[in-house]
C-alpha positions as CSV (number, residue, x, y, z in Angstrom):
1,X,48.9,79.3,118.7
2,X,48.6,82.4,121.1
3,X,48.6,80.0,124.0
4,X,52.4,79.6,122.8
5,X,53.1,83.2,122.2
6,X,54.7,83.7,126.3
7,X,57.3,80.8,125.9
8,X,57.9,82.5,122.4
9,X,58.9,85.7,123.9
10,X,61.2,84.2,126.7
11,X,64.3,85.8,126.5
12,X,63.9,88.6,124.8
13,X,65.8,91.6,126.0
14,X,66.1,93.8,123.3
15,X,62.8,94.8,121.7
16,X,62.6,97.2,118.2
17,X,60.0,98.7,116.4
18,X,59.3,99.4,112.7
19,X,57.7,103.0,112.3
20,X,55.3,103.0,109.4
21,X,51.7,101.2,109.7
22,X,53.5,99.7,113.4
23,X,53.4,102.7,116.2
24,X,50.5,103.9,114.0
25,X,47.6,101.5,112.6
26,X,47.1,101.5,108.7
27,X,43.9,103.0,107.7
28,X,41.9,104.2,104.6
29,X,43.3,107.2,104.3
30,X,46.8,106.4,105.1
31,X,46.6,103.9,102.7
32,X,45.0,106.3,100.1
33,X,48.1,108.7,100.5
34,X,50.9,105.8,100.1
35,X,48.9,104.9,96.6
36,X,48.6,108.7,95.1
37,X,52.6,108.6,96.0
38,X,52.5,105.4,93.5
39,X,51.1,106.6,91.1
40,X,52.9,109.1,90.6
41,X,55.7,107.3,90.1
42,X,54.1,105.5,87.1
43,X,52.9,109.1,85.3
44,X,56.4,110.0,85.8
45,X,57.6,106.5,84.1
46,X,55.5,106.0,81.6
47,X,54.3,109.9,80.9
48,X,50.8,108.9,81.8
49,X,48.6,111.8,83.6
50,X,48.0,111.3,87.4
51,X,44.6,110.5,86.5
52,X,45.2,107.7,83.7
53,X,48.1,106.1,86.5
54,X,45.8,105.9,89.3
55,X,42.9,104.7,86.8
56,X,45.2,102.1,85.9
57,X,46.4,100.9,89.6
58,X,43.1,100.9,91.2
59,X,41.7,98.8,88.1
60,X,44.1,95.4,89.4
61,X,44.7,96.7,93.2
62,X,44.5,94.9,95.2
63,X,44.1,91.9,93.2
64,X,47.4,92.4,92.7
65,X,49.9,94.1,95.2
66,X,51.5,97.2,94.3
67,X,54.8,95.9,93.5
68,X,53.4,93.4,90.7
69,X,51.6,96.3,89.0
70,X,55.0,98.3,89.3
71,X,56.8,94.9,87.6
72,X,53.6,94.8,85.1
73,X,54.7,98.2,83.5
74,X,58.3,97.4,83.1
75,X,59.1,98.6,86.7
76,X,62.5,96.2,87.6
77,X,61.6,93.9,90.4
78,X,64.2,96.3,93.1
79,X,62.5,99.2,91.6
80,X,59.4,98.3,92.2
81,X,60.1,97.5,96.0
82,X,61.9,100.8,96.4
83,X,58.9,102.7,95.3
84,X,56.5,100.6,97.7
85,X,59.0,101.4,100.5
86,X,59.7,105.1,99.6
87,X,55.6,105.7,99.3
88,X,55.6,104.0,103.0
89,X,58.5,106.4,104.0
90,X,57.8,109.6,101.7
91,X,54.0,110.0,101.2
92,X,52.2,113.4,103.0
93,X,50.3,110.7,105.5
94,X,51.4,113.4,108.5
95,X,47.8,115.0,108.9
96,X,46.2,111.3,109.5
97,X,48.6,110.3,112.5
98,X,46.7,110.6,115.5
99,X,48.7,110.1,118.9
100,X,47.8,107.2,121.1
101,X,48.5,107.7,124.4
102,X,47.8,104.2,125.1
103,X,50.5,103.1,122.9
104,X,52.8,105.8,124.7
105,X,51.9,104.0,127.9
106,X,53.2,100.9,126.3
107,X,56.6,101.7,125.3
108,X,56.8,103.4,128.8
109,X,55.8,100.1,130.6
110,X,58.6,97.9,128.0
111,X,61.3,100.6,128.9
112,X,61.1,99.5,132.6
113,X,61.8,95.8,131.4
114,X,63.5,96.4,127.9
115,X,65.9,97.8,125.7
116,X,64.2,99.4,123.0
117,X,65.0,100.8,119.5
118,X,63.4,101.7,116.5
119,X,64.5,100.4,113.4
120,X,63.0,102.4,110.3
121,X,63.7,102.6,106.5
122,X,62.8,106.1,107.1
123,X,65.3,109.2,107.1
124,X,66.4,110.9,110.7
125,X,64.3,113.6,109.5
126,X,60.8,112.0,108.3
127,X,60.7,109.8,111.3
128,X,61.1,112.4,114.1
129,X,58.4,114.5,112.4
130,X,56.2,111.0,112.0
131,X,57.1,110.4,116.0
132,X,55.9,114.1,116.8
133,X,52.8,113.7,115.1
134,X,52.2,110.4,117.4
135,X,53.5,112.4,120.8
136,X,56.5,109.5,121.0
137,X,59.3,111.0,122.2
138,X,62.6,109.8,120.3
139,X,64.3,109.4,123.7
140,X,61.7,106.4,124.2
141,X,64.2,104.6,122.4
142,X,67.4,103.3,123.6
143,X,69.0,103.2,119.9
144,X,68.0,104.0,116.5
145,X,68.8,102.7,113.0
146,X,67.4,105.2,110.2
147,X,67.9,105.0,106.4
148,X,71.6,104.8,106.2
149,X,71.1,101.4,107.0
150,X,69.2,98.8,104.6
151,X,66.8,96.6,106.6
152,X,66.3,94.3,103.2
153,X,70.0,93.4,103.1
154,X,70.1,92.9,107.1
155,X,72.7,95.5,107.7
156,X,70.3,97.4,109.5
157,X,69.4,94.2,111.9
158,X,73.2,93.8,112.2
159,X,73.6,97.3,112.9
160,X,71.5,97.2,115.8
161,X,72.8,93.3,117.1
162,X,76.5,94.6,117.4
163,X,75.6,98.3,119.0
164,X,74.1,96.1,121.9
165,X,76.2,93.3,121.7
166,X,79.4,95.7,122.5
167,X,77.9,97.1,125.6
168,X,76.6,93.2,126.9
169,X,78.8,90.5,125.4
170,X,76.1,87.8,126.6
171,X,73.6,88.7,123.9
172,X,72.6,86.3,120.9
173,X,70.9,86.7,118.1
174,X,67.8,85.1,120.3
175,X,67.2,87.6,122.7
176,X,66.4,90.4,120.1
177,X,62.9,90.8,118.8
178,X,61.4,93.0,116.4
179,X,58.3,94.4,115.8
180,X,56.8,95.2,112.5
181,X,53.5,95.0,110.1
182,X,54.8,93.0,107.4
183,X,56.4,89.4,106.9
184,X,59.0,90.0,104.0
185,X,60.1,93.8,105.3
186,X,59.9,93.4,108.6
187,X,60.2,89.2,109.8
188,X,62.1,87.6,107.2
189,X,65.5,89.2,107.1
190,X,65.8,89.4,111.3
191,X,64.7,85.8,111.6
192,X,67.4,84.1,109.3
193,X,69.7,86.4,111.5
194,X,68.2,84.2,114.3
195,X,66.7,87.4,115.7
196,X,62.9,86.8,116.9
197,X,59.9,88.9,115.5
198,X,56.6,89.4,115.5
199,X,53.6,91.3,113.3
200,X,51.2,93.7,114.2
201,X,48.3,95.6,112.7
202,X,47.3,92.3,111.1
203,X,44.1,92.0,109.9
204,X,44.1,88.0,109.0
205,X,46.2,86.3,110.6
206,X,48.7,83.6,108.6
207,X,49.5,80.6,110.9
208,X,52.1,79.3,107.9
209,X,54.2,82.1,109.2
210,X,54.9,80.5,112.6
211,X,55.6,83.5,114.3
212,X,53.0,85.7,116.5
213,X,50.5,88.0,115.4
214,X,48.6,90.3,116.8
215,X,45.2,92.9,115.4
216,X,46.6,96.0,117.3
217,X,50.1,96.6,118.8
218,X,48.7,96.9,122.3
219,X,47.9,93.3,121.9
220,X,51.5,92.1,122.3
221,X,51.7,94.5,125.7
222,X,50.1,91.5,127.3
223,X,52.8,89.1,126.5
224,X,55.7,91.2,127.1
225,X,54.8,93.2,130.3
């Protein structure tokens, strides 16, 4: 499939980025962080210590993805993919983000040739201090859609379609492409809006998605440049 991966890319003009586990790759540690943030929303729930919740998650993750235990303990479905996304968003991950410069040099290199944004369920706030930590300077990005904007209903997609859309009425839906870690939060919602996207920081690939995947975020540099 990566043989196909240039002509999927043709015509793309406006390129955004997810935040979490996308400008930064997921790791042990990062990952450690998100869960502790989890399980403290069960002890909360259930009045469970933090050492009986995280017993209990680590016992069926990840057999089971976080969101099914969440649903398992009476968490609603939308509950439990709010608390996912929040621990994502809102977990103390800040002293495990390294900068890269290499991925720095990227988003230089696309800004010659792109419009960039970044597209992020986090806050204003929590992504500038994320970007800091990474050395990416906001201004990187030509536009930015933070939390006041859902990404799961596609107002957030839309959001960032008309903003560029105003300024060149030429654009479609096609020429957009955006760049996350994860099918449902990051693919699904932008490609029934005809929008393009792609996944990195995959570890095994799925080919059922149809859509291009890469291990690092560096990888896609090669198809885009």
């Amino acid at each position: 499939m990566e043989a196909e991966y240039s002509e999927y890319f043709e015509g793309v003009k406006v390129i955004g980025f997810d935040l979490d586990q996308t400008l930064y790759p997921k790791s042990e540690e990062i990952d450690r962080a998100i869960q502790r943030y989890i399980w403290k929303k069960i002890a909360e729930k259930l009045g469970w210590s933090l050492e009986k919740a995280g017993s209990y998650f680590k016992e069926r993750y990840p057999k089971l993805s976080a969101s099914q235990i969440l649903i398992g303990l009476g968490f609603s479905e939308e509950e439990a993919k709010d608390i996912v996304q929040e621990a994502l968003e809102n977990a103390e991950i800040s002293e495990f983000l390294k900068p890269n410069p290499e991925i720095r040099k990227l988003l230089e290199e696309l800004k010659g040739r792109y419009k960039l944004s970044l597209i992020t369920s986090n806050s204003k706030e929590n992504a500038e201090r994320k970007l800091r930590k990474l050395e990416i300077p906001l201004n990187l990005f030509d536009f930015c859609v933070f939390a006041d904007y859902s990404k799961s209903s596609g107002e957030a997609f839309k959001v960032w379609f008309e903003h560029f859309k105003k300024a060149e009425p030429s654009l479609k839906p096609e020429n957009f492409l955006y760049v996350g870690d994860n099918y449902f939060r990051d693919a699904k919602v932008p490609l029934s809006l005809g929008m393009k996207a792609a996944l990195v920081n995959v570890k095994k690939k799925d080919p059922e998605l149809g859509i291009p995947q890469f291990y690092s975020l560096l990888d896609i540099g090669d198809y885009l440049k």
